[in-house]
Every structure is written in C-alpha cells, then in structure tokens.
C-alpha positions as CSV (number, residue, x, y, z in Angstrom):
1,X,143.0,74.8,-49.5
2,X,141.8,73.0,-52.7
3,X,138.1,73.0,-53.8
4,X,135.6,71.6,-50.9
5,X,132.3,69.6,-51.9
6,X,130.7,71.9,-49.4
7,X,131.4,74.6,-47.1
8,X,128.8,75.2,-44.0
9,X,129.0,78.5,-42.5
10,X,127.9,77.7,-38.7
11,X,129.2,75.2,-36.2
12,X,126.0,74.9,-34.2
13,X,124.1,72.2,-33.7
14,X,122.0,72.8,-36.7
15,X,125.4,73.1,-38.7
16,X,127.1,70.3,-37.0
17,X,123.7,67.8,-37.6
18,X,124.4,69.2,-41.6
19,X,127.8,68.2,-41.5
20,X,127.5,64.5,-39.7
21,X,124.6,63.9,-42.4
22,X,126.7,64.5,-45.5
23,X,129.3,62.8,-44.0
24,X,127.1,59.9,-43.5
25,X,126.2,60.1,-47.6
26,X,130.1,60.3,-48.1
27,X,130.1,64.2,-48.5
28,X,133.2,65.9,-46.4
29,X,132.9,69.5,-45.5
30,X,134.1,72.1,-44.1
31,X,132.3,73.7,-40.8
32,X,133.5,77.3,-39.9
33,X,132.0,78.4,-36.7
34,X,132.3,82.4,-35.2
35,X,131.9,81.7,-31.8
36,X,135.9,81.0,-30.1
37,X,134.6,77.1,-29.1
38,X,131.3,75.3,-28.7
39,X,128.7,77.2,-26.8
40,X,127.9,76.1,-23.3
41,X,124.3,77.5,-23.0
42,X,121.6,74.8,-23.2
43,X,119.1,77.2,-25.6
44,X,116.7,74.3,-26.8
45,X,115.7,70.9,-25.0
46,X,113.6,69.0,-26.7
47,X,114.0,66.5,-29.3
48,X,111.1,64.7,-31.4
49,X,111.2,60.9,-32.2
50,X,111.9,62.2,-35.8
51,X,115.1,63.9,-35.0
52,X,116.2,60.7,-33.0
53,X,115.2,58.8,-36.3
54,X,117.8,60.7,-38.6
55,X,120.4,60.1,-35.4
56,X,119.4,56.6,-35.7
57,X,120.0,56.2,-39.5
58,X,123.2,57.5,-39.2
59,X,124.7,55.6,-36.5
60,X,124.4,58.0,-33.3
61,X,121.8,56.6,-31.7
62,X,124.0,55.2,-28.2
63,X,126.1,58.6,-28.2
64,X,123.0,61.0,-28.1
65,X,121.6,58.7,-25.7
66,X,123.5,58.9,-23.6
67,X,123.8,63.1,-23.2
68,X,120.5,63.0,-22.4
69,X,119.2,64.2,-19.0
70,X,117.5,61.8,-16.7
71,X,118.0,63.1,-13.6
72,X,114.5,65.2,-13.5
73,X,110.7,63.6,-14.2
74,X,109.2,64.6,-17.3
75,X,106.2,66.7,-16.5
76,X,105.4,70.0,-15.7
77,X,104.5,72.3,-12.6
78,X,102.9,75.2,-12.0
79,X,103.7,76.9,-8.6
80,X,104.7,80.7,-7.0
81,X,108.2,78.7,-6.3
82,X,109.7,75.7,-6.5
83,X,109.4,75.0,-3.1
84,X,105.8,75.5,-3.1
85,X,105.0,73.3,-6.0
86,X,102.3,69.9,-5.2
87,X,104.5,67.4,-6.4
88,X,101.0,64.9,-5.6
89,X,99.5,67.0,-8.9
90,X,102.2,65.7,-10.7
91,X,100.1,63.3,-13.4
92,X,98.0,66.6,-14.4
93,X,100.4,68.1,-15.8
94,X,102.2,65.6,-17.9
95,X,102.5,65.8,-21.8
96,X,100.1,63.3,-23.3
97,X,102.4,59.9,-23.7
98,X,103.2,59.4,-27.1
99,X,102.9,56.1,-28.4
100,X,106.1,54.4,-29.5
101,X,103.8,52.4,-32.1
102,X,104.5,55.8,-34.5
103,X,108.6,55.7,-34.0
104,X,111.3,53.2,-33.2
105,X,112.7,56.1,-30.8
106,X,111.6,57.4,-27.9
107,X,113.3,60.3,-25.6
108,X,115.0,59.1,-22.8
109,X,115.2,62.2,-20.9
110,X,115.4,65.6,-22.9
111,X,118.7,66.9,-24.8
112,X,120.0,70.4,-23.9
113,X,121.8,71.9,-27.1
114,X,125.3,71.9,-25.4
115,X,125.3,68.1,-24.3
116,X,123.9,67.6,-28.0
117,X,126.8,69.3,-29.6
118,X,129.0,67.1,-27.6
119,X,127.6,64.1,-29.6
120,X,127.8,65.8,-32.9
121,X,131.2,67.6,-33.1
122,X,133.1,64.4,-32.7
123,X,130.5,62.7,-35.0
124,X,131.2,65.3,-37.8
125,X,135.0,65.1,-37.6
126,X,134.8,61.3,-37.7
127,X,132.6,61.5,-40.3
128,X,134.7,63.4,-42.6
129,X,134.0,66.7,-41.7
130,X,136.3,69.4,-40.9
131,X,135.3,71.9,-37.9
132,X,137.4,75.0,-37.2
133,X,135.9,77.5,-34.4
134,X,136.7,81.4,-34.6
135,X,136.2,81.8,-38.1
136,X,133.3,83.5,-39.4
137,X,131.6,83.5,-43.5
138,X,132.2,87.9,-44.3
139,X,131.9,87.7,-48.2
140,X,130.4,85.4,-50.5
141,X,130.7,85.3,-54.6
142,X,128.9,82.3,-56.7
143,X,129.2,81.7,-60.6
144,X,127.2,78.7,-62.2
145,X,130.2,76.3,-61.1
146,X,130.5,77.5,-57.3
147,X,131.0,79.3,-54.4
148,X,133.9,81.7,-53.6
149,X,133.4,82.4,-50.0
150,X,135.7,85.0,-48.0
151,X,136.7,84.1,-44.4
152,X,137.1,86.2,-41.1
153,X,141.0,85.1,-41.1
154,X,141.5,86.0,-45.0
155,X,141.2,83.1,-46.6
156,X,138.7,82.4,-49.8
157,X,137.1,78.8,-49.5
158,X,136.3,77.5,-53.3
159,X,133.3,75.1,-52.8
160,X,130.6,73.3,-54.9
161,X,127.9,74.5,-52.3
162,X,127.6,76.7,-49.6
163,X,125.7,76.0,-46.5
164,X,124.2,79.1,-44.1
165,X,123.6,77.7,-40.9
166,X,124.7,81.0,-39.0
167,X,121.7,81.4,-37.0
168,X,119.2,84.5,-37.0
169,X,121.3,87.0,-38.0
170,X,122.7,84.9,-40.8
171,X,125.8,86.8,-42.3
172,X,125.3,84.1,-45.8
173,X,121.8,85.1,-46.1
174,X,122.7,89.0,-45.9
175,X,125.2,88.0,-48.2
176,X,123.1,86.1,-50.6
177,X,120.5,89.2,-50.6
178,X,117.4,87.1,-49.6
179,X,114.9,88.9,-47.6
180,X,112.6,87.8,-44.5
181,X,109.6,88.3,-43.7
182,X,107.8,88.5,-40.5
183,X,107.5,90.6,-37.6
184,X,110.9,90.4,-36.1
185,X,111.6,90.4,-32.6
186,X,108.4,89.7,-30.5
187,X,107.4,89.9,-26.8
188,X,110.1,91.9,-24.3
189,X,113.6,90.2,-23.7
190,X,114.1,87.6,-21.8
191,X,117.0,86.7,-19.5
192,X,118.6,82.9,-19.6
193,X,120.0,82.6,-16.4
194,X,122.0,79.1,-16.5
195,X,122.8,77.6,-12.9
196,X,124.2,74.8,-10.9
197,X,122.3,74.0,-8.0
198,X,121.5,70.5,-5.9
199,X,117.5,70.9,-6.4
200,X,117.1,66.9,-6.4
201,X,118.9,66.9,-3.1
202,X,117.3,69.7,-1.8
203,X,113.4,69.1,-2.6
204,X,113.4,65.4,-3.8
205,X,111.5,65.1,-6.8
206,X,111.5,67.7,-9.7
207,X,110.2,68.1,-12.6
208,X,111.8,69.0,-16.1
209,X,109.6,72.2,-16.0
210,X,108.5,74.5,-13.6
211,X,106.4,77.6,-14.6
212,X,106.9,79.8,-11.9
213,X,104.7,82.6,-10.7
214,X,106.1,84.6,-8.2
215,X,105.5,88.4,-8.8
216,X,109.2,89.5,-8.1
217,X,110.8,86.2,-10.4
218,X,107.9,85.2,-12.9
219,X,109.4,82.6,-15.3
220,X,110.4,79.2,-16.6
221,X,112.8,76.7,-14.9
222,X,113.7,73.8,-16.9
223,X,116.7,71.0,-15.8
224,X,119.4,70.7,-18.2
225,X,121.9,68.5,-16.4
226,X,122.2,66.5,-13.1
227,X,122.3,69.5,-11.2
228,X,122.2,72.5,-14.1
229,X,119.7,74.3,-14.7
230,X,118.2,77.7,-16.4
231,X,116.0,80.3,-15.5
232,X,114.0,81.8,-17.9
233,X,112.9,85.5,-16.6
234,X,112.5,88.6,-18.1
235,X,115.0,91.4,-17.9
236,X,113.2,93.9,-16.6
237,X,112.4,91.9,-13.4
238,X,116.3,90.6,-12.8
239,X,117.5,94.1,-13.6
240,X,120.6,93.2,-15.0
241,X,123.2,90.7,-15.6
242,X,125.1,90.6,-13.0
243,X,125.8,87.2,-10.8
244,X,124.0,89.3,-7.6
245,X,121.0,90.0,-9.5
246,X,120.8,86.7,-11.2
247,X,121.5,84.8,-7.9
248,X,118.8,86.9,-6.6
249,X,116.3,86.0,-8.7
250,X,117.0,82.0,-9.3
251,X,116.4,82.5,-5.0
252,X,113.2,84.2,-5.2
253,X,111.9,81.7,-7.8
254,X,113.1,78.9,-5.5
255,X,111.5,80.1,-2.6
256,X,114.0,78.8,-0.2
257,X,117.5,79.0,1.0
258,X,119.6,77.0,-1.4
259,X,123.3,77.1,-2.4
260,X,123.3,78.3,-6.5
261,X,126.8,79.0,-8.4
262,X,125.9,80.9,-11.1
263,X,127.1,80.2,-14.5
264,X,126.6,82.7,-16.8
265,X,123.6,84.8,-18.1
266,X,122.3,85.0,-21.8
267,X,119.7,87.8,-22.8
268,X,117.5,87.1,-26.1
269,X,114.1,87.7,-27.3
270,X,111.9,85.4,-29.1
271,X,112.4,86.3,-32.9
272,X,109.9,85.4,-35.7
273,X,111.3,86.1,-39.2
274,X,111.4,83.5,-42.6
275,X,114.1,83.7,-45.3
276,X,111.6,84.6,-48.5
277,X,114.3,81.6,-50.1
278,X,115.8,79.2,-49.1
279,X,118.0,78.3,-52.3
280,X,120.1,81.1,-54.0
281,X,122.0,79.3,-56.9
282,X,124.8,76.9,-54.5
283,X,124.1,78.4,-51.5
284,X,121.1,77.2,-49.4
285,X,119.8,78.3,-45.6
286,X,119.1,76.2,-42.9
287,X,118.1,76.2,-39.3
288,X,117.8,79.9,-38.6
289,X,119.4,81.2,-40.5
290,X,116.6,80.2,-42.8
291,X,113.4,81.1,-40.4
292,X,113.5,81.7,-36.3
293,X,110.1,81.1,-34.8
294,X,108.7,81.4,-31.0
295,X,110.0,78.6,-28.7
296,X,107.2,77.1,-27.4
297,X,106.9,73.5,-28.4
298,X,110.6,72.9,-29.4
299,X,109.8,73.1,-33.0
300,X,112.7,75.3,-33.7
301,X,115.6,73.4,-33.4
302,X,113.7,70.0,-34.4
303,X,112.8,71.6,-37.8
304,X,116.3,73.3,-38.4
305,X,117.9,69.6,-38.1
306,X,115.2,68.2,-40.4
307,X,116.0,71.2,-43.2
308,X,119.9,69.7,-43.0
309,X,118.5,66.0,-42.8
310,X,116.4,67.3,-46.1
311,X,119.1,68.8,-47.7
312,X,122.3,66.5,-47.0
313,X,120.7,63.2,-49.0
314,X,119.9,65.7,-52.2
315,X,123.2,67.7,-52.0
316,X,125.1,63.6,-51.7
317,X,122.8,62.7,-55.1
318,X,124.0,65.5,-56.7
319,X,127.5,65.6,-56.4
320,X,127.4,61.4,-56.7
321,X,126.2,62.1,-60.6
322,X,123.1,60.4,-59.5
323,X,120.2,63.1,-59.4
324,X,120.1,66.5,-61.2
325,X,120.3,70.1,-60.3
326,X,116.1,70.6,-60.2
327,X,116.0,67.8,-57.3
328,X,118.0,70.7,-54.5
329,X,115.3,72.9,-56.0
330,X,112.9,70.5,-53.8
331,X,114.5,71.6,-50.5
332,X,112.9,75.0,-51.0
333,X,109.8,74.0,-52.1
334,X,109.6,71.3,-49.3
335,X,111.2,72.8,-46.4
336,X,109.9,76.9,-46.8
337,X,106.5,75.0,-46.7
338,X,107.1,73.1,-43.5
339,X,108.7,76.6,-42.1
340,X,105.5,78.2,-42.8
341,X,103.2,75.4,-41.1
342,X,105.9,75.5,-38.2
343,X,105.6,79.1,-38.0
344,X,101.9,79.2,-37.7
345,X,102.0,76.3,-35.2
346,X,104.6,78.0,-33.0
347,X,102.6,81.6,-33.0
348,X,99.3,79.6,-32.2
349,X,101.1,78.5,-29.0
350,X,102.8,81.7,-28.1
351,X,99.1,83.0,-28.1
352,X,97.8,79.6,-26.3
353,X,100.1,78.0,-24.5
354,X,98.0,76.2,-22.2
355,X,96.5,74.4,-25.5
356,X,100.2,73.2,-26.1
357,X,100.4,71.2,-23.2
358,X,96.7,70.1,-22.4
359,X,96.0,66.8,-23.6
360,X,92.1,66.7,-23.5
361,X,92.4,70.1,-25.6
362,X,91.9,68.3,-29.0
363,X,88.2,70.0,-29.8
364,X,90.0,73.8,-28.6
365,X,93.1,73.3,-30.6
366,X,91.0,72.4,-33.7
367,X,88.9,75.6,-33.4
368,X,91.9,78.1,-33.5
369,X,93.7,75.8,-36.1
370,X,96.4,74.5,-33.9
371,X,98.2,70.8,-34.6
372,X,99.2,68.8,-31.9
373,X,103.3,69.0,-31.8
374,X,103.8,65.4,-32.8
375,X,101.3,65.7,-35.9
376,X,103.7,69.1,-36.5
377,X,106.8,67.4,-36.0
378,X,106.5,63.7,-37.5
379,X,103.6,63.7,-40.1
380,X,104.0,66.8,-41.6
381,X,103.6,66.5,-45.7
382,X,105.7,67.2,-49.0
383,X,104.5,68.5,-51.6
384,X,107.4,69.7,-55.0
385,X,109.0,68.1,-57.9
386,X,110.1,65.2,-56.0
387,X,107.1,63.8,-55.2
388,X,104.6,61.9,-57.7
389,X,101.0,62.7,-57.2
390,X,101.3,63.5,-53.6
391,X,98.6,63.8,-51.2
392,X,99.2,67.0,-49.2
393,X,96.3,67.2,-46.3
394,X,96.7,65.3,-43.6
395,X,93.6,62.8,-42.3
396,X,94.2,64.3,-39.0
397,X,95.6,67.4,-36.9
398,X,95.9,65.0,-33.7
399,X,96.7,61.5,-34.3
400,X,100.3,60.9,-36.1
401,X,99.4,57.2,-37.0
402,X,96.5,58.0,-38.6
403,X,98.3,60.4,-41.0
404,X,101.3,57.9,-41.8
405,X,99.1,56.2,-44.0
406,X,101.7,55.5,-47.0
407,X,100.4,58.3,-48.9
408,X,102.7,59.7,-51.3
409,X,104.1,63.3,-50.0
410,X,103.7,61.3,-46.3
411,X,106.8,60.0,-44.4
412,X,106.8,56.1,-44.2
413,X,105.1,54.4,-41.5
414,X,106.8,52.6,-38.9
415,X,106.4,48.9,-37.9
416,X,108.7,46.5,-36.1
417,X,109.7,43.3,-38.3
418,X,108.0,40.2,-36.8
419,X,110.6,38.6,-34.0
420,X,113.2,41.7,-34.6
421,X,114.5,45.3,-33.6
422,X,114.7,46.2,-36.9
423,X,111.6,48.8,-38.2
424,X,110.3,49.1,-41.5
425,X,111.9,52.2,-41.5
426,X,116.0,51.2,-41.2
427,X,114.6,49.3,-44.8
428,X,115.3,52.1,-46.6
429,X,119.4,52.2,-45.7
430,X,119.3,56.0,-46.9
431,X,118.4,54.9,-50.6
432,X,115.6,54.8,-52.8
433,X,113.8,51.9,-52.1
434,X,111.1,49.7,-53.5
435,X,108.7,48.2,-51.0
436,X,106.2,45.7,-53.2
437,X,103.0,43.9,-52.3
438,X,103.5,40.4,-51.3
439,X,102.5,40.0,-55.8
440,X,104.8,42.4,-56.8
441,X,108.2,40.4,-57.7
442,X,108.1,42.4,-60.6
443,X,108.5,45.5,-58.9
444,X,111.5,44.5,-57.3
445,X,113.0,42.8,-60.7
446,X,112.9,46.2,-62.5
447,X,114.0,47.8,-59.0
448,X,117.6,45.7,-58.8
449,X,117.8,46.4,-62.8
450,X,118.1,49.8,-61.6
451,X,120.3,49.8,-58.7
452,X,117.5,50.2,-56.2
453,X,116.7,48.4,-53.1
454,X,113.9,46.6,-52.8
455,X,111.6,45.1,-50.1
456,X,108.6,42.4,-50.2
457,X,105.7,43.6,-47.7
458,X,103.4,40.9,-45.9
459,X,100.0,41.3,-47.2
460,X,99.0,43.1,-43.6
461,X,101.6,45.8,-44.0
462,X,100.7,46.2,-47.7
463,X,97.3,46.5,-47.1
464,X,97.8,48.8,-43.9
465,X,100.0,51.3,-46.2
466,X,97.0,51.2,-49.4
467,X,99.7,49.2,-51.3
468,X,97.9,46.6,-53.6
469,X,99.1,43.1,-53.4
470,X,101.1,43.3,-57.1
471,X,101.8,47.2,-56.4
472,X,104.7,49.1,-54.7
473,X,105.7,52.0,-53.2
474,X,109.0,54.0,-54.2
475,X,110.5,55.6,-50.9
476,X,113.0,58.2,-51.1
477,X,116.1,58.1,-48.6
478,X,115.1,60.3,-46.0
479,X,111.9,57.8,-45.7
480,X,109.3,59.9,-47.3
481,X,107.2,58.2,-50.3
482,X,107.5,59.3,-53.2
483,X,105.1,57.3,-55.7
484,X,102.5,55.0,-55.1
485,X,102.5,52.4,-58.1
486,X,99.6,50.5,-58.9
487,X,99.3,47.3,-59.7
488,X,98.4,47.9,-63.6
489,X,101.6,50.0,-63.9
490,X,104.1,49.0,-66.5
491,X,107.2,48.1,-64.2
492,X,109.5,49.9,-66.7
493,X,107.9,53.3,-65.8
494,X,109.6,53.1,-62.9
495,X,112.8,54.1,-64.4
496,X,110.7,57.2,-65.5
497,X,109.2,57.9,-62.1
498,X,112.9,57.8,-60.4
499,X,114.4,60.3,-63.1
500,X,111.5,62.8,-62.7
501,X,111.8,62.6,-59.3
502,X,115.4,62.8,-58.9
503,X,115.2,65.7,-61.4
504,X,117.6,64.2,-64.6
C-alpha cells in the first residue's frame, strides 16, 4: 500500500467518528480495528447536543437519528426491582430538561455505542475511509516526515499521521512511550450483563434507567434497544459468567417471572488514567486511549468524539498547505485541558452521584466544585496558541447559555435565523469565518480577500455576542471563537490574527 494521509489505529466509535470527520475535510484514512467485526455490546448511551452538532455538520444527522432508542421514557427509577418500581414518581426523577435555545439538536431517545457504530462505519467508508477489522497497530517508528507503523498481519503502513484510538490499553500509546497518570482501575469489577427481554410488554411503562436495590442483584438497568437491555452488577454478586448465573440475576433484579435470552456477558472496571501527552511528533491519542475516566454522566465517550472532532479540522489544514505544524500542537494544549476538567467532573460524580442527577442541587454541586454535565459538555473553554486573547473562566458552572457569551476561547452561541432551520452555527460550513457587526462591511471585505467566509450579524445578535456594531468575531471551523476584533482594529490585521492562529 502506497503512503496514507493518516492511519487510525482503532475501529471504535471513537475511531470511526475520527475517520468520518477527516473524511468530511477531504482527508481518507485508513481504520485498522483488533476486534474480528464491530462490537455488539452497547458500553456508553448517552450523547450530548454537542456530539449531535459535529454529526450535524457533517451530514449524519437522519442516520444517527434514527439508531436511537425510543422505545423506553427518559427518566430514572429507583426501586428493589423492576417490578416494584412507582411509575406515579416518575417526574422526580427526571434529568433537568435542557433547553433547546443552547443547541439546534436535541436527543431523541439515547444512542447505545453498537447502534452508533452502525451509523458511522458505513459513514467512514463512504466518506473515504478505509476500515479493515482483525488487524491490530504492534510496532510503530516516526521520523520528521512520518509514521512507519507495523501491523498484526505483517504489513508496515507509511502514513503522514498516526491516529491511537485503541482504547485503554492503547498499544500506540505504549508504543509512543507516553505515560498516564492516575489511579488506575477504581471501584470492584463490574459485570455487563446484555439481554433481550419484553419489559414494555411485560410492565408497561419503563424507564431508560433503573437503579436497582435488591440485596442479592444491586445494580443498574438501562434500555438499549426495543427490547435489549443491560444489567450492570457486580461480579461478586452474579458469581460468574455463565448464562445460569447471569439469567439468575437479570430475574432477581426484575422481581418477577419474565422470559430473558441472554446475550452475552462483559466484565470491566471503571478505569481512571490520562495520557501525560497527547501529541508525540505525528502520532496523537484520542478517546481512551488518551484518558479513561468513571462513567457516570456519559462524559467519556462524548469527550473522546470531541478530541477527534478537535483533531480532524487541524490535521485537514495541515495536510491542505493551509495551517502550519504549531496549530496540531493546539490539540494537546486544548483537549489534555478539557481531559483534566472531565476527569474531575466525572470523579466528583462517582463520589456524588445523587448531585449528578438532582436538578435543584445547584447550591451542593457548587460547594464540592461540581459543573452541571451540560456546562461540562457544551461550554467548556479553550485556552492555546490558537486562540487570541481568550477568556478561559466560565460566567457560570450551571447555566450553558450564560457561558456562550461569544467570548473568545468560548464555542459560538447558537441562534435560529429569523423564519429558517438554519442556526447561526451551520454559518461556519467547517471554515474560518467572519461574523461582523451590522457596521462591519469592512471586516468582511478583507475576509473574502482572504478566502474566508463571512457573515453580517443583526444588531441584536451582535450585541447579544459583545460584538460591536463595526467589529467582528473570527470563528474557527469546529465553531469555537477565536478573536474578538474591535471596532478600531485595522482590518488588515486580520491576515495577521488568522496566521498566528493557524500557526504559519
């Protein structure tokens, strides 16, 4: 095989969401994945508005849709079984709504990794992508000009960049030397036992999550399909992993006499460990393979598909001509930050989970130093070389709107054009883009004399986003803001501002 653009050890989701997004900057690559095929465990559910805003930029906003599960009500319940649980309780335990004023997504249902990866493999291929499964990354060698990277079946892949998206126990960042830090495996190991079972039929209404408290079955039950579903109990209790044992204990945690198949049985244990790098030279980590952190509050997968959101736009600069080699260094310096505000937030709830899900919780959240998982997930901040001036704390630990504010280092707020479906945020087409206050004709002049896109803001929005009426805002293609101009700004220093930021 001649020389790849970039070669992405991992066919995951993580990995496959890297591919479809370099696809989507016209970057092919090559995916090579250990496991024999996809994997047919569920693992993580939930998926933030932001994820389903890269999906949307990219065109895969109808195919994710529809793998999502509906068949279950989002809320939670807290019962000895299922059968005892008071479905009339159901409105205490919901998640806080969150408003769709923040996003132009919002979940319909929740996204088990194996329906997700259904979306994404075809997506990657079609895209560009090559995906082979049974192949594993078992050597890798880098000079100033690439990556030489041995394969399972013999073979040495020549690429311009390598990609470690093998999970935990990444084999690319063993390879690459990088070290972790953080206690390692935490808590006692859990069991994932994954089901088919008629609990709609059976019970009538169900919700997406029940915390069960039996003393012989203690655990999670979460829906992930019409009639699929996983147990989450510890292995101690179960015993083993045997279909008797694990049909025993999906019955006790039931609490009544219904027909279960059992699928198959997955033991793990929550694992907390950070890649001390996430850049070595042409190789770069995402996903776990670059930091693994407690599961509560679906941060993990969410922030491994934004470090491969982060990191597809740069590498598509790059190898375009367009941007320089000190612009990838910003994928460290952005994403290792966010992995260590993740990590914090995800601990916090490990050690509180009842803060995670309690709305009215605001005041006891703030006095451990917990975020609420929206403000974690959508209004998070960036702060590294390409970023001008940027504003790194946020107004508030609660309220996303509040902290989308059009600072620089903030991602940009969303607002639905006057009489259309389109939101201030598919104005950025995956480009840099100049928005300019309803004076600032001049910004956009010396944008198009550049090759950027630019975009005239109503006096409202301008005003609501601290733009002055004859200033702009430069916004990078993954939709965070990278300068705030003011109006007394030469226009020609914007050629300046886009060449620091796009380190050339």
């Amino acid at each position: 095989m001649s020389r790849i653009p970039v070669l992405i050890a991992g066919g995951g989701t993580v990995g496959l969401a890297m591919a479809v997004f370099l696809g989507h900057h016209g970057v092919p690559s090559l995916v090579v994945e250990r496991r024999a095929a996809p994997s047919n465990h569920p693992r993580a559910l939930g998926i933030s508005q932001r994820t389903l805003e890269f999906f949307r930029e990219v065109g895969l906003r109808d195919a994710v849709d529809e793998v999502a599960v509906r068949s279950t009500e989002l809320w939670k319940a807290d019962a000895r079984t299922v059968a005892e649980i008071d479905r009339s309780q159901a409105p205490r335990y919901a998640k806080s709504p969150i408003s769709s004023g923040i996003s132009p997504e919002m979940p319909h249902g929740h996204y088990p990794q194996d329906r997700l990866d259904t979306a994404l493999l075809p997506a990657a291929r079609e895209r560009g992508a090559t995906v082979e499964f049974g192949v594993a990354v078992t050597a890798v060698e880098q000079d100033a000009d690439g990556v030489a990277a041995t394969l399972s079946d013999g073979r040495v892949i020549h690429a311009d960049y390598l990609v470690g998206a093998d999970g935990v126990n990444s084999s690319v960042r063993a390879e690459l030397g990088i070290a972790t830090t953080g206690p390692g495996e935490i808590g006692d190991t859990t069991v994932n036992i994954l089901f088919n079972a008629d609990l709609v039929g059976h019970f009538g209404s169900m919700p997406v999550m029940v915390q069960v408290s039996h003393p012989d079955a203690p655990g999670m039950m979460l829906s992930v399909g019409e009639k699929r579903w996983v147990l989450h109990v510890g292995l101690d209790v179960v015993g083993g992993l045997s279909t008797q044992q694990c049909a025993a204990a999906v019955r006790t945690a039931l609490g009544a006499d219904v027909p279960v198949e059992i699928v198959n049985a997955l033991p793990w244990r929550a694992t907390v460990r950070m890649a001390d790098e996430f850049r070595s030279g042409r190789a770069f980590l995402v996903g776990d393979a670059a930091r693994a952190i407690s599961p509560l509050g679906a941060m993990g997968l969410n922030t491994g598909v934004a470090d491969a959101y982060n990191l597809a736009w740069k590498l598509g600069m790059v190898l375009a001509g367009q941007a320089g080699d000190r612009l990838l260094d910003s994928y460290h310096e952005e994403r290792h930050a966010v992995a260590e505000l993740v990590t914090r937030q995800a601990l916090l709830r490990w050690e509180h989970p009842r803060l995670h899900w309690d709305p009215a919780a605001a005041a006891e959240r703030a006095a451990v130093g917990m975020w609420n998982a929206p403000v974690v997930l959508m209004a998070h901040r960036y702060d590294s070389s390409a970023m001008i001036d940027p504003v790194v704390q946020v107004p508030s630990t609660e309220d996303v709107a509040a902290s989308l504010d059009g600072a620089p280092g903030s991602r940009l707020p969303h607002r639905w054009l006057d009489g259309t479906s389109v939101s201030t945020l598919d104005l950025i087409k995956s480009r840099f883009t100049v928005l300019t206050g309803p004076e600032g004709a001049h910004w956009a002049e010396a944008a198009r004399e550049i090759g950027l896109n630019a975009v005239q803001l109503d006096e409202d929005w301008a005003s609501s986003v601290n733009v002055d009426v004859d200033g702009a805002l430069l916004v990078r293609p993954d939709g965070f803001i990278a300068w705030r101009a003011p109006g007394s700004a030469d226009p020609e220093t914007l050629h300046k501002v886009l060449a620091s930021v796009t380190g050339r």
